[in-house]
C-alpha positions in Angstrom: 0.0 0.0 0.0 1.4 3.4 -1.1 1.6 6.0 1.2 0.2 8.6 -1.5 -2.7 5.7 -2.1 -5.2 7.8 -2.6 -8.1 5.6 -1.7 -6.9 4.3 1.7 -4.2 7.1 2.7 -4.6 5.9 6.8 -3.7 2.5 5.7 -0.4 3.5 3.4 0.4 5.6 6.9 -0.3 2.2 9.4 2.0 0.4 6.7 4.9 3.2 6.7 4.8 2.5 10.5 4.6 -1.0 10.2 8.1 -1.3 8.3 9.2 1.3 10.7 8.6 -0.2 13.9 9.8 -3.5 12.5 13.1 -1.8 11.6 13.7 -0.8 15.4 13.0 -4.1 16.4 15.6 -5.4 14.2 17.7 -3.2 15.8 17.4 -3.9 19.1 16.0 -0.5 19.9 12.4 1.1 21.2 10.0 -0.8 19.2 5.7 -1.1 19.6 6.3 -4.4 16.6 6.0 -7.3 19.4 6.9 -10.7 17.7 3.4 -12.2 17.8 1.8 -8.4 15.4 5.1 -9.3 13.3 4.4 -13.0 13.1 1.2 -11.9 12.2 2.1 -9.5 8.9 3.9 -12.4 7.9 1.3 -15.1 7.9 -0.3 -12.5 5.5 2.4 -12.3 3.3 3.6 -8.7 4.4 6.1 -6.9 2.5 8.8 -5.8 5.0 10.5 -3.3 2.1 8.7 -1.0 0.6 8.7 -1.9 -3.3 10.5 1.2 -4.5 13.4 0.3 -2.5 13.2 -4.0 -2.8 15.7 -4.6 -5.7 18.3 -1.1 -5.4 21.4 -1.9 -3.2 21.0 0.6 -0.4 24.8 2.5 -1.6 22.9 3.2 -4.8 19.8 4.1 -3.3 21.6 6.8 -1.5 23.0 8.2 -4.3 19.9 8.4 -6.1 18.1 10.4 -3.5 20.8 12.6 -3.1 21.2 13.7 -6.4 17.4 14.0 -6.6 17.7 16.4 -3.2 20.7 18.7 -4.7 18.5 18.7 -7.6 15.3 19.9 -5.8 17.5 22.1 -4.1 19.3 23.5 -7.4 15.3 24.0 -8.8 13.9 25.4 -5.3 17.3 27.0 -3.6 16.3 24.9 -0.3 16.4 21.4 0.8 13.1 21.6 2.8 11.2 18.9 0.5 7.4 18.3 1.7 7.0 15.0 2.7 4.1 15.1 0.1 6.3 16.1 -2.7 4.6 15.0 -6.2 7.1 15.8 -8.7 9.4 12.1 -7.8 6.8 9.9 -6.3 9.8 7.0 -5.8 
């Protein structure tokens, strides 16, 4: 579920969070994901990655979004991108 989905924007949100909270878990940090929600999303055939992001090693990754900020910021003269940003939608 895409975080800009349209139809079911609460739901792309609970998703974002869903990966998020995982993450710390995986980390050993602060976490809300307790193992039996986890064990859960994966019964269901959750996607721990969001897709964008699934096949791009995360060096080039980086290097794609920051060429994409200095670019924003070349266009705008700022790096304050809204988190709703349309123009690169990943």
């Amino acid at each position: 579920v895409p975080i800009r989905c349209n139809e079911n924007k609460a739901l792309g949100i609970w998703v974002m969070n869903q990966r998020r909270e995982y993450k710390l878990q995986m980390q050993d940090k602060a976490s809300n994901m307790s193992i039996e929600r986890a064990e859960a999303l994966d019964d269901i055939g959750f996607e721990w990655e969001a897709k964008q992001d699934r096949y791009v090693p995360n060096e080039e990754l980086w290097e794609r979004r920051f060429k994409e900020l200095k670019d924003f910021k070349a266009r705008t003269g700022h790096c304050r991108v809204p988190q709703n940003y349309q123009e690169n939608k990943a």
